[in-house]
N, C-alpha and C positions, 0 to 999 in steps of 0.2 A: 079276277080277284085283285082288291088296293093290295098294294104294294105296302109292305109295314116295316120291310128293312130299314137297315140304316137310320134306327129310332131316335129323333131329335128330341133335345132335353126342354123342359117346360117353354114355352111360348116361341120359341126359336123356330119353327114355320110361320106363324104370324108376323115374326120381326124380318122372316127372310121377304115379308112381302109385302114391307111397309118401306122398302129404300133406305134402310137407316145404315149409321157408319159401319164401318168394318169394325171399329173399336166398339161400341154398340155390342153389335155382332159376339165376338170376343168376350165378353162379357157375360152374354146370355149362355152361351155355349159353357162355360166355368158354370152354370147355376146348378148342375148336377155332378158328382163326382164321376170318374171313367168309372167306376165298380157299378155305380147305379146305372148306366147307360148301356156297361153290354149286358144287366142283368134285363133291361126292360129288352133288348135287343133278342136274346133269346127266348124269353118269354111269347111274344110275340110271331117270332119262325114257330115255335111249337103251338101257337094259336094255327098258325096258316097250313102247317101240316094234318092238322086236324080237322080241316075244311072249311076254316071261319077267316075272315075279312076283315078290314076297317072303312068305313062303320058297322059294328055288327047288332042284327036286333037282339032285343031283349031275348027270344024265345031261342035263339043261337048261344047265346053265352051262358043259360040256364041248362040247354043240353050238351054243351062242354062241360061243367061242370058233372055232369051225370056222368057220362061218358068215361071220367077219367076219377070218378072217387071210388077209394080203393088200391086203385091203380097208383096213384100221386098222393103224398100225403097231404092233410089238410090246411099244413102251414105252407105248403107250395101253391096249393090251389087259391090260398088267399094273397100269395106274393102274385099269380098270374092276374088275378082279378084287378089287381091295383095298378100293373103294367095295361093291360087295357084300359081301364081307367082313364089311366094318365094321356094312353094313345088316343083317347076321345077329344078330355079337356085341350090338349097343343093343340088341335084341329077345328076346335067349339061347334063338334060335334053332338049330337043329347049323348046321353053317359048311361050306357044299359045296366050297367054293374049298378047305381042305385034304385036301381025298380025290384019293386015287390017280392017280385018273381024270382028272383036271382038272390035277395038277401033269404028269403022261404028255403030256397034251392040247399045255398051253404048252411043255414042252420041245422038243415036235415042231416047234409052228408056230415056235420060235427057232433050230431046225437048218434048215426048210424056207428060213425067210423071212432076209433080211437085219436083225438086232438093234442093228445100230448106230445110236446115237444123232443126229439131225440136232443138230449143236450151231451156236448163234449162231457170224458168222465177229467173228473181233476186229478194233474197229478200235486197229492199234497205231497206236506213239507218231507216225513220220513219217505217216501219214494222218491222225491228229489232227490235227497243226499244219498242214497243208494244208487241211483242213476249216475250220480256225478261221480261217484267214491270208484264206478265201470268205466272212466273213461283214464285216456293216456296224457302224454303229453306233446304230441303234434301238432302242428297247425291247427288243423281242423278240429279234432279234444279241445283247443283252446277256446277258438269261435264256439264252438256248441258249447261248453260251460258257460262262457257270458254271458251268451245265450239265453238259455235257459234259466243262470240265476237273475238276469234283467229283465226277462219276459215275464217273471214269477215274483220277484220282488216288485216289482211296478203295474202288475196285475195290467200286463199290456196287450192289447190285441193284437194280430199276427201282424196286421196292415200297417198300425202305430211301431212294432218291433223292427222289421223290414226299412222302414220310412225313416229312421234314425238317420242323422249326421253326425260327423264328428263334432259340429258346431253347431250341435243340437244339447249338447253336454256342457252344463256347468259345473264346476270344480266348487266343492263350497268346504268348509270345517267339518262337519257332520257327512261330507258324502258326496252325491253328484243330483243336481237337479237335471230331468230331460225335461226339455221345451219342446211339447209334440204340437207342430203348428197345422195339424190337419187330424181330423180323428171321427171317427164316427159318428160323432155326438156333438162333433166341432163343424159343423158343413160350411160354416162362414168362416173359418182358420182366425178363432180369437185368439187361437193358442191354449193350451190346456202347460201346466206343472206337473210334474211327478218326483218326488224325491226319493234318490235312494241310499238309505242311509248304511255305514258301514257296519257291516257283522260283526259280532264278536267272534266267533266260531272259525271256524277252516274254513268254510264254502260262503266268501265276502265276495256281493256282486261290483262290487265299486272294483275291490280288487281284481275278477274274473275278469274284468272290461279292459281294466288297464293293462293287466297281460297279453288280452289278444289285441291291443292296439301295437301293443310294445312288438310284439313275435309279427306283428303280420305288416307295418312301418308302418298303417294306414295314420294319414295327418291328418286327410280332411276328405269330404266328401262320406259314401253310407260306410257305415260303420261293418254292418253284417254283408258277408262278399261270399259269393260261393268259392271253395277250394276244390282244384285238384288232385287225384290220387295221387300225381307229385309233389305234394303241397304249396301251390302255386295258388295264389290267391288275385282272385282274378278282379275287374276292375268294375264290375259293375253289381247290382247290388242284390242279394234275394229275394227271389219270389215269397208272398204269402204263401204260395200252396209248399214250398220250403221247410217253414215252418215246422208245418203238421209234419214233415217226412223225416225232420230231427228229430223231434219230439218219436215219434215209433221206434224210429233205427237207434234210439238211444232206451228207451223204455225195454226194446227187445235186448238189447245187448246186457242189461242188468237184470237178466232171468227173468222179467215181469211180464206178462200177457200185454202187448199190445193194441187188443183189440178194444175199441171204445176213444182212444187217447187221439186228439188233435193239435192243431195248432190253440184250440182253444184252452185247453190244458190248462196249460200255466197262468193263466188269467184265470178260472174257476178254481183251479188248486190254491191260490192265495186266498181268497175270496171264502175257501171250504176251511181250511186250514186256520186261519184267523179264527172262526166263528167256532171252531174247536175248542178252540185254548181260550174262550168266551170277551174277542173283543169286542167292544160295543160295535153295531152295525152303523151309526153314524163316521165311524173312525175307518172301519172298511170301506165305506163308503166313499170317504174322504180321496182311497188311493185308489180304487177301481174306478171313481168319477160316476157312479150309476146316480142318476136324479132322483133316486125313491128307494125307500124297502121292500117298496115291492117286487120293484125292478131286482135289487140284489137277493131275493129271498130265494128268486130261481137257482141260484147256485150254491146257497148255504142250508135250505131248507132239510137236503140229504145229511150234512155234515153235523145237524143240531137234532139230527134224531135221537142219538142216546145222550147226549147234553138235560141233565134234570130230568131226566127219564121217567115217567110214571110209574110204570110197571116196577124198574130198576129201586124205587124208594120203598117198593115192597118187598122183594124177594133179597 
């Protein structure tokens, strides 16, 4: 069986064997982010556990997919399909994933099987300030309200949220811009803006932030740090998968079912929450960064169902 560990990012086999520089090198290796590198990396062990290889024929990667619908959902089985893929293209191997046979394959299993997405549930605006109004005032209360009102006001993604610096933060009149210099959407780090402007209300994320910068001394470097049940706050920075464990142990602590709630939360709870109180979808757009309505429809489309309601202008 080829060996498929240790999945090298696009053409970086090639270039390992063309003698070129270490900076070169260095370069190519940057052309994928680490989140995309061990997601193809695992992808790929659960290819091999399941009996397939690199190169695999057409008629192997048609009955992996058989084998495993039902089992996997269909948006996994199409994240596996593209991790092979790609393990073909670095190697300029032929590519089985686009033969006949294999697109036939997935169509079927996405008539057979349900293809709808499990999306994160949002937490919108009146469960936020319910969540917040349950917390104390420790350290750690501190960091999870910032938290939380920065990840929600900035419609940010866990990876964006985590990735903060202190000198990621501008100070402006209206509030604070974050300059997220990597982002999901950003894979070449042009940098992306997000403003966050100050609340009128009790629960101001400008304010929330500056608190837990002030209580926790942090000057520079990540911003969000795990704390200790001593409240010792430690020096390195939070994990994504963090996030989402805030976000529940804070949902659960304010009476509220936690089940459904992620790190994605608070990036859809804005995104749901807006489109509530009918702001234009170009304008949400503007702070979520999504390239399309159609892209942001996924998250607002539950939030706009009693919005002009049909049925509701009859009864």
């Amino acid at each position: 069986m080829a060996e498929t560990h240790g999945f090298e990012p696009p053409l970086q086999l090639l270039a390992l064997a063309s003698e070129i520089s270490s900076e070169t090198q260095f370069f190519v290796q940057n052309s994928v982010s680490e989140n995309s590198r061990r997601a193809y990396e695992s992808d790929l062990r659960e290819f091999e556990r399941g009996g397939g290889s690199i190169p695999a024929s057409v008629e192997t990667v048609a009955e992996y997919l058989t084998q495993n619908a039902g089992r996997l959902s269909v948006a996994t089985l199409v994240r596996r399909l593209a991790s092979l893929s790609k393990a073909h293209e670095v190697r300029g191997l032929s590519n089985p994933t686009h033969s006949a046979l294999v697109r036939a394959t997935l169509r079927g299993i996405k008539r057979t099987h349900s293809c709808t997405q499990r999306q994160a549930k949002p937490l919108l605006r009146d469960e936020l300030i319910r969540v917040l109004e349950a917390t104390g005032e420790k350290p750690k209360d501190r960091r999870d309200r910032a938290l939380l009102l920065v990840g929600f006001a900035g419609a940010l993604r866990r990876s964006e949220l985590v990735g903060l610096n202190v000198g990621d933060v501008e100070h402006v009149r209206q509030g604070v811009i974050l300059h997220l210099l990597r982002s999901k959407t950003d894979q070449e780090a042009r940098g992306q803006k997000v403003g966050i402007p100050y609340a009128r209300g009790r629960w101001c994320p400008v304010a929330a932030l500056e608190a837990w910068l002030a209580i926790s001394g942090i000057s520079d470097g990540p911003i969000f740090r795990p704390v200790d049940r001593f409240s010792h706050v430690h020096q390195c920075r939070l994990s994504g998968e963090a996030v989402g464990e805030i976000v529940r142990e804070r949902v659960s602590a304010a009476g509220l079912d936690p089940l459904g709630y992620s790190g994605h939360s608070l990036r859809a709870g804005l995104a749901t929450s807006a489109s509530q109180v009918e702001v234009p979808t170009w304008k949400i757009r503007a702070q979520t960064r999504h390239a399309s309505d159609a892209m942001l429809a996924r998250y607002i489309r539950d939030g706009e169902l009693f919005t002009h309601n049909a049925a509701g202008a009859l009864f």
